[in-house]
MIRO-519827 format. One record per residue (C-alpha): residue in three letters; x, y, z. Coordinates in steps of 0.02 Angstrom, whole numbers, padded with zeros to 5 digits, always signed. Example, Ala and Ser with C-alpha at 12.3 -4.5 7.8 and 13.67 -1.06 7.14 Angstrom:
MIRO-519827
ALA+00615-00225+00390 SER+00684-00053+00357 
This chain:
MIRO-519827
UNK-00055+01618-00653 UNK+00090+01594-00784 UNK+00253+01522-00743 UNK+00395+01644-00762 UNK+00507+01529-00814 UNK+00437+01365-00900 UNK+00273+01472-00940 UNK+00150+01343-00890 UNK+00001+01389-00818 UNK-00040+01351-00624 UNK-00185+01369-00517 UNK-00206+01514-00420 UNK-00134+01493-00232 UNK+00001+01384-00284 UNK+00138+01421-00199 UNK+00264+01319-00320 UNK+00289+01289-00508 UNK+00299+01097-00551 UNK+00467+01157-00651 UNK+00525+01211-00466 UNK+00482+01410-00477 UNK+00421+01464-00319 UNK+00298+01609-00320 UNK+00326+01693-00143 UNK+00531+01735-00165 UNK+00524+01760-00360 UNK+00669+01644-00380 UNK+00663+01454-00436 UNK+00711+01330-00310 UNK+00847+01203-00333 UNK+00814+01040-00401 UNK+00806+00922-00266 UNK+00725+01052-00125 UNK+00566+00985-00016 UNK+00444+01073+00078 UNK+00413+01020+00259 UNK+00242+00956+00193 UNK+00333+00824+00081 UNK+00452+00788+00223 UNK+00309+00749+00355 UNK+00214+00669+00206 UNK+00384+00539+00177 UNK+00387+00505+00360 UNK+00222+00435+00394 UNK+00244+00339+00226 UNK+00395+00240+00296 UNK+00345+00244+00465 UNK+00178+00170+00421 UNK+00299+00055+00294 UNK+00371-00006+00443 UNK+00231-00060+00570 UNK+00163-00150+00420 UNK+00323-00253+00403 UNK+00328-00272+00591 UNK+00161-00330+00598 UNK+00185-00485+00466 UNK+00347-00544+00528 UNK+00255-00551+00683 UNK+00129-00645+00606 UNK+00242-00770+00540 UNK+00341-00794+00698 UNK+00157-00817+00802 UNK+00125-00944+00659 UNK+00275-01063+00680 UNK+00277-01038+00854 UNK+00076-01081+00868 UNK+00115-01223+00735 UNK+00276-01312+00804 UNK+00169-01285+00993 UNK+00019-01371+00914 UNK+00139-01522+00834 UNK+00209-01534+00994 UNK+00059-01556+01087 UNK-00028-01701+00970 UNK+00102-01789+01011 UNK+00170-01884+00852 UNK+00343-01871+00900 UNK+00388-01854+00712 UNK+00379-01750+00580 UNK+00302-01817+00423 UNK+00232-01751+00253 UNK+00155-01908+00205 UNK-00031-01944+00299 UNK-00007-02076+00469 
């Protein structure tokens, strides 16, 4: 199937020209127009975006606290870089 207005050719079943032409209403879409598909697609991008960020600060934070609690508990009673 040709493109009416770029004239590149697109698989049958396509509903949409990459140049923005949609098929079903004949008329090109403006620049800048998603479909619902795209939408739901962007939203379990970020949302998955977001656990994962979630997830490592939470990692980090059970780190120091699990570190500092461990420090704590050998009981040093300093803090030193160098070997005792």
């Amino acid at each position: 199937m040709n493109c009416p207005q770029c004239g590149s050719t697109n698989p049958e079943g396509n509903l949409r020209c990459d140049c923005g032409f949609n098929f079903q209403s004949g008329k090109p879409e403006p620049p800048g127009t998603i479909t619902y598909a795209q939408s739901l697609s962007v939203a379990w991008l970020l949302i998955w975006r977001g656990l994962a960020v979630n997830f490592l600060i939470g990692w980090v934070i059970g780190f120091i606290i699990v570190s500092s609690s461990l420090w704590l508990v050998s009981g040093s009673g300093h803090f030193s870089l160098r070997p005792s």
